[in-house]
C-alpha positions in Angstrom: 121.6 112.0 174.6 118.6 114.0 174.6 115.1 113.1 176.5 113.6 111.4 174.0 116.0 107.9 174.6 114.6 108.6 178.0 111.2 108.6 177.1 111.7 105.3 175.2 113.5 103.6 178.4 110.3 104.3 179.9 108.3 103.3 177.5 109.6 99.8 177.1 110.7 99.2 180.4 108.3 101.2 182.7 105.4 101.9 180.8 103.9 105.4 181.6 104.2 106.5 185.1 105.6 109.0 187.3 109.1 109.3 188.0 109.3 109.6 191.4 108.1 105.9 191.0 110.6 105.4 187.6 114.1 104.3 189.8 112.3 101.5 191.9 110.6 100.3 189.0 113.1 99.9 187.1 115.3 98.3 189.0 113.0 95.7 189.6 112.9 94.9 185.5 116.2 95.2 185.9 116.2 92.1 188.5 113.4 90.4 186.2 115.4 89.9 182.8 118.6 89.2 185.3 118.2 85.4 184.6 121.2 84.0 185.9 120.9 86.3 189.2 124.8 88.0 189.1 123.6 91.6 189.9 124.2 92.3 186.6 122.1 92.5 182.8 124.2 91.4 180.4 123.3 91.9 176.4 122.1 88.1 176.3 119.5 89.1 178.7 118.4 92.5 177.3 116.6 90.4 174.5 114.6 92.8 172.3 115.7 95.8 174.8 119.5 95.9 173.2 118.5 99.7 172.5 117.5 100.7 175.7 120.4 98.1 177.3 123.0 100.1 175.2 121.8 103.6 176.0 122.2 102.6 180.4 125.6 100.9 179.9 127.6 104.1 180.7 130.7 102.3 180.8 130.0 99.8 177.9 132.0 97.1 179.1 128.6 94.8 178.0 127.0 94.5 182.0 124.5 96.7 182.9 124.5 96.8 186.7 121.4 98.7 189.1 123.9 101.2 189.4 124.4 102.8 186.0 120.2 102.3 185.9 119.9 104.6 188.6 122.8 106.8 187.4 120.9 107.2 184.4 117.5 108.1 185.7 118.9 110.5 188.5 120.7 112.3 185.4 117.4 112.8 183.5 118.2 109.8 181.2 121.4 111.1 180.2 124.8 109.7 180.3 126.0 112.7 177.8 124.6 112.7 173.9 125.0 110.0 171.9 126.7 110.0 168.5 124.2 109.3 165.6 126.2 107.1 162.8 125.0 109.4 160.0 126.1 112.4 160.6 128.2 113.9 158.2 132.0 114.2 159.7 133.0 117.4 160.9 136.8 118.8 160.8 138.5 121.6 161.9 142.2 122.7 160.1 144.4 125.3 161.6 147.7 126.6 160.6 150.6 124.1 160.4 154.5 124.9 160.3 157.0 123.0 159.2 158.6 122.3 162.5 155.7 121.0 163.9 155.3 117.3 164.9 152.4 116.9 163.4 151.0 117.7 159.9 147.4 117.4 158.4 148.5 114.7 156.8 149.5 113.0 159.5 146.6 114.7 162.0 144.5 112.9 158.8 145.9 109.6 159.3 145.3 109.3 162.7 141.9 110.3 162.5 140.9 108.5 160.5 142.2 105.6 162.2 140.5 106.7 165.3 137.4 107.1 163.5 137.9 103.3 161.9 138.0 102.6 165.4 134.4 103.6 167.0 136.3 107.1 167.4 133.9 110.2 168.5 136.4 112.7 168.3 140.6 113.8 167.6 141.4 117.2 168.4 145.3 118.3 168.5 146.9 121.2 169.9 150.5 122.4 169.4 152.0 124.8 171.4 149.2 125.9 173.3 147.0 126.5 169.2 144.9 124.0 168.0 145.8 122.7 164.2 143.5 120.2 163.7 139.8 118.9 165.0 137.9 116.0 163.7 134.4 114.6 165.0 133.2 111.8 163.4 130.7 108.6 163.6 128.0 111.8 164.7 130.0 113.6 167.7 130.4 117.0 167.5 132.2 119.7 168.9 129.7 120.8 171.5 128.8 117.3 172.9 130.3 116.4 176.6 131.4 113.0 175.9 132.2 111.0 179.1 135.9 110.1 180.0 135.6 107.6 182.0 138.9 106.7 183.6 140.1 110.1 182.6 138.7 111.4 185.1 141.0 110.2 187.7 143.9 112.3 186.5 141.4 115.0 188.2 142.2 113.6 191.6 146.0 113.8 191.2 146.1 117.2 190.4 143.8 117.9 193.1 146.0 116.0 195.5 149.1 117.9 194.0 147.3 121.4 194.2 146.1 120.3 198.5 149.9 119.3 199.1 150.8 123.2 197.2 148.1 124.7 199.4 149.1 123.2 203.1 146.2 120.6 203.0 148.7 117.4 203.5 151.6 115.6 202.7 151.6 113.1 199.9 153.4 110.5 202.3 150.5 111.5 205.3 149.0 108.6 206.7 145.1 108.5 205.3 144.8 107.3 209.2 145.3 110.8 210.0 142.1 112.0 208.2 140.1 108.8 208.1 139.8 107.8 211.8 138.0 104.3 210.8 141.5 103.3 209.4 143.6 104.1 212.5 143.3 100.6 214.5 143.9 98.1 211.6 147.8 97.5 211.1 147.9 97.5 207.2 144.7 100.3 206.6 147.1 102.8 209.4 150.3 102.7 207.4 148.9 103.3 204.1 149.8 107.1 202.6 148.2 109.4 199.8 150.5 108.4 197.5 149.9 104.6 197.8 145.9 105.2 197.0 146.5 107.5 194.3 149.0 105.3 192.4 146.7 102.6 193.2 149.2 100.2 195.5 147.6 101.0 198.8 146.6 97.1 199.0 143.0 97.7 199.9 140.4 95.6 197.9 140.2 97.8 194.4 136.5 97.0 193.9 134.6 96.3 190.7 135.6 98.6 187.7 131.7 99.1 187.2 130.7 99.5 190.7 131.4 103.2 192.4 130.8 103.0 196.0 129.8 105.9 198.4 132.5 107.4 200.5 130.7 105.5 203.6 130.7 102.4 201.4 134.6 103.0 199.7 136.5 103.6 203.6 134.9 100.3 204.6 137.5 98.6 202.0 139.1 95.6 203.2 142.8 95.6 203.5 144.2 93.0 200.6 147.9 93.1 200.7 150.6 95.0 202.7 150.4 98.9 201.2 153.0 99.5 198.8 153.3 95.3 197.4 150.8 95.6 194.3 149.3 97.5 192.2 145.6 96.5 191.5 143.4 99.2 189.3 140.1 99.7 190.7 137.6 102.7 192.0 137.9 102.2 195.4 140.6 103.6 196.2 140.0 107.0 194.7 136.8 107.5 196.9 138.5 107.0 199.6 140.8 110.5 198.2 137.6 111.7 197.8 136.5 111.3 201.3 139.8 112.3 202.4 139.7 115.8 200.6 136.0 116.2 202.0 137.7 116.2 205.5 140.2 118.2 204.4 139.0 121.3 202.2 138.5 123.9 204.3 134.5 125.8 204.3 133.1 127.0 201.7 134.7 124.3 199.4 133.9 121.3 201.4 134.7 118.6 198.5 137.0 117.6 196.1 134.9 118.9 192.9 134.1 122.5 194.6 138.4 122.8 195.4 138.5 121.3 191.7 136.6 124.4 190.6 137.8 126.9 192.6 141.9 126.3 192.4 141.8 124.5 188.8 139.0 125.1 186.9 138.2 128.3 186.7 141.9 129.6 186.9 142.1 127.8 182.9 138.9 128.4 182.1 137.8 124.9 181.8 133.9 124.0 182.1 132.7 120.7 183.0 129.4 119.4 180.8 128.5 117.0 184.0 129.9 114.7 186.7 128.0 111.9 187.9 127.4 111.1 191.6 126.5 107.6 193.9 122.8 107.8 195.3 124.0 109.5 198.3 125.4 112.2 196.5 129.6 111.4 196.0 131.1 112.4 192.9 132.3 109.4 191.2 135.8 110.2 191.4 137.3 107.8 189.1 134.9 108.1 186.2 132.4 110.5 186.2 133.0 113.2 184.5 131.8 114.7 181.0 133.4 117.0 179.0 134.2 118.0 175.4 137.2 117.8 173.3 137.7 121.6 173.6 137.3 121.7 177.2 139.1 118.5 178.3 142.1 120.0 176.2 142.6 123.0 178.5 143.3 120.3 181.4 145.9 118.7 179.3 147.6 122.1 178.2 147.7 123.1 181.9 150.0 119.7 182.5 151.6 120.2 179.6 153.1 123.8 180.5 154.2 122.1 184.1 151.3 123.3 186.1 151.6 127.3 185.0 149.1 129.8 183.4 149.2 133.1 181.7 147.9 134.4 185.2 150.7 132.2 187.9 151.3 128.4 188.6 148.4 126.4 189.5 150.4 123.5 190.4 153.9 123.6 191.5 156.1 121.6 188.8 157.9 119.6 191.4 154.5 118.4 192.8 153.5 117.8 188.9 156.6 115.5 188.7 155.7 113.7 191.6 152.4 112.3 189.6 154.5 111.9 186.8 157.2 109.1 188.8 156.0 105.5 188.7 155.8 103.1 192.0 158.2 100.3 192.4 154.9 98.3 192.2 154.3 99.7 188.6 156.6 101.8 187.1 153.9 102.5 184.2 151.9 104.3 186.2 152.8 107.7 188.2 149.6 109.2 190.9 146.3 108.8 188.3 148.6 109.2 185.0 149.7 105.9 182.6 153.5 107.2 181.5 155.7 106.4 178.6 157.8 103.4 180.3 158.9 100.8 177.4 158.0 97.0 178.1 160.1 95.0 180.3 160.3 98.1 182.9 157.9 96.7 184.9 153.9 96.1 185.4 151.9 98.2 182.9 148.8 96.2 182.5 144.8 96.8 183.3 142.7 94.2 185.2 141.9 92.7 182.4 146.0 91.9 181.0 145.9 94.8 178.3 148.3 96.8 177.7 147.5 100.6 179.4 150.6 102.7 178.4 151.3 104.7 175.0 154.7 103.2 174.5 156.0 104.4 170.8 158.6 103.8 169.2 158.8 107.4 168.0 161.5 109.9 169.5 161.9 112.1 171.1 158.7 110.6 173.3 160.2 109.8 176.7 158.2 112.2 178.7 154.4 111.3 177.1 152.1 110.4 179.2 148.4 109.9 179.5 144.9 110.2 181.6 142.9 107.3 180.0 139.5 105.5 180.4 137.5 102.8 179.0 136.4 103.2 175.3 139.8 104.8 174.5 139.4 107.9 175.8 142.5 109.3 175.9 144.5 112.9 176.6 147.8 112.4 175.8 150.7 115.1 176.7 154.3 115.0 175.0 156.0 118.6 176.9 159.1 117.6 174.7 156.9 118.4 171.5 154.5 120.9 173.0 151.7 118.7 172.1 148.6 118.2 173.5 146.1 115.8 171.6 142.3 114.2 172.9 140.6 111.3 171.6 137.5 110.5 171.9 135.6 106.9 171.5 133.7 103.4 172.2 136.5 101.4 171.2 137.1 97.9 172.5 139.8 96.0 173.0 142.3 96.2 170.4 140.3 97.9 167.6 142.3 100.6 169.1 146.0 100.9 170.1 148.0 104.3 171.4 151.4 103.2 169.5 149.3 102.8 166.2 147.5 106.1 166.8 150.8 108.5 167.9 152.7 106.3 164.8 150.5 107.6 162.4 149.8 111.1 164.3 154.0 112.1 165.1 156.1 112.7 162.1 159.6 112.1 162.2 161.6 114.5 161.1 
């Protein structure tokens, strides 16, 4: 998204006026067309501003809260470009072999499906070469599209590189690090690994809501740490004022160490990463990149945590965010894995169904960093495949075991 959907924002909802002056202004239109008072716009209430309603919704679950509003003016108006319906297709074709586990065909079938879907982007890599790229419904190679969820999978390898480095334990106490926690009986006995597989107990918080670090260490203790799982941000920036505490100088937060130990050792760049007004990452969903770039993250997983140049992560550590909780066996530290139903919980907030299950074989060890929209990186180490997806898909206009089904060929 360019400046000129800013300029319109301003336009119809501002009028002409500085922008030190724009984020106060408005979020008091915001609180105008809010008839029903919730904190929230909803598309009802947008009325003749759908356009300018649809460009703020970064996560486009249909609310528009104060927060994306400001997130979008502090960005300069942009939550990463937005796809323009006309634009011709793009597609990319490599070099396919007959033992592969895909083939254009297939690679064909499934994008198109994904693009049937409100699909941005497919782009699939085997073996560490990409066959196949397709950007459709206006996306293109060079756009950072946002991940949403995604971008929690970023915390778990952080977590796994700290543990590598000396930082902590997994099983460490975040009482050790996060003094405010150390007097309340449930908050002191919950570990790394409970907030990073998201069964810490704390109060999850609102999927659309990403507090500060103050704000997210001030959660409220919910159920005894380790009894449910409960998906939410809240958790995760607590992790992220955990790792602030613990990076050593210069690197003194979780996106700098990010950089530093992962990063830049795989050559990945991030387009942008969004931040609360006091200046936290948003650790569960704020990062933007593109198809090419988010790739390199999955292909570092894939090859169990090694590059051309020495591990980055240790493959045992790997593993552990790979192993489900007893809570959720679906879901490992910040990955969705390839459990098949009746295992256990494998569900979102909302009841859906989170995990990629197939019915094709061998596809045991898939799993998957995924975000709302349908963003999606999956990673099958049994096939040496690596594929991204990009979308705005909701609900079930898109499903992983349709997708994979038609991507896999069974040989």
């Amino acid at each position: 998204m360019g400046e000129r959907p800013f300029i319109i924002a301003a336009i119809l909802l501002l009028g002409w006026q500085g922008m030190s002056q724009a984020q106060n202004r408005l979020t008091d239109r915001l609180r105008e067309l809010d008839s029903d008072r919730n904190g929230t716009l909803s598309l009802l209430e947008s009325g003749r501003e759908k356009g300018v309603f649809d460009a703020m919704d970064a996560d486009k679950d249909g609310q528009l809260t104060i927060g994306e509003v400001r997130d979008y003016l502090r960005d300069g108006g942009k939550l990463g470009p937005t796809a323009t319906p006309d634009a011709a297709p793009q597609e990319v074709v490599g070099a396919f072999a007959e033992s592969m586990p895909v083939s254009l065909r297939s690679c064909r079938d499934a994008a198109a499906y994904s693009r049937q879907s409100k699909g941005h982007a497919v782009l699939v890599m085997v073996d560490g070469v990409t066959v196949y790229e397709s950007y459709h419904n206006g996306w293109s190679a060079e756009k950072p599209h946002r991940l949403a969820s995604g971008t929690k999978s970023f915390a778990g390898v952080a977590a796994a590189v700290a543990v590598g480095d000396g930082l902590f334990d997994f099983d460490d106490a975040v009482s050790e690090t996060i003094a405010l926690w150390k007097d309340d009986p449930r908050l002191s006995r919950i570990t790394i690994r409970q907030l990073l597989s998201l069964t810490s107990g704390i109060d999850p918080g609102d999927n659309s809501v990403v507090l500060s670090y103050r704000q997210a260490i001030q959660s409220e203790p919910k159920h005894e740490p380790g009894a449910k799982f409960e998906y939410g941000p809240n958790p995760f920036q607590v992790f992220g004022a955990l790792m602030r505490r613990k990076v050593p100088p210069p690197n003194r937060s979780m996106l700098d160490y990010l950089q530093q130990r992962v990063f830049e050792p795989i050559g990945m760049e991030v387009g942008s990463w969004r931040q609360t007004p006091e200046g936290d990452p948003h650790v569960p969903s704020g990062a933007f990149l593109t198809a090419r770039e988010w790739v390199k993250f999955g292909e570092l997983l894939r090859r169990g945590g090694q590059t051309a140049s020495g591990q980055v992560i240790r493959a045992d550590l790997l593993q552990e965010l790979l192993t489900g909780s007893k809570s959720n066996p679906r879901y490992g530290m910040t990955f969705w894995l390839n459990i098949k139903a009746g295992t256990g919980a494998g569900n979102d907030a909302a009841g859906r169904s989170t995990t990629p299950t197939t019915d094709r074989a061998p596809m045991e060890d898939l799993f998957m960093a995924a975000g709302a929209g349908k963003q999606r990186l999956y990673v099958v180490p049994s096939l040496k495949l690596t594929v991204v997806r990009f979308g705005e898909s909701l609900g079930r206009e898109y499903r992983d075991d349709v997708f994979l089904d038609r991507l896999i060929v069974v040989r």
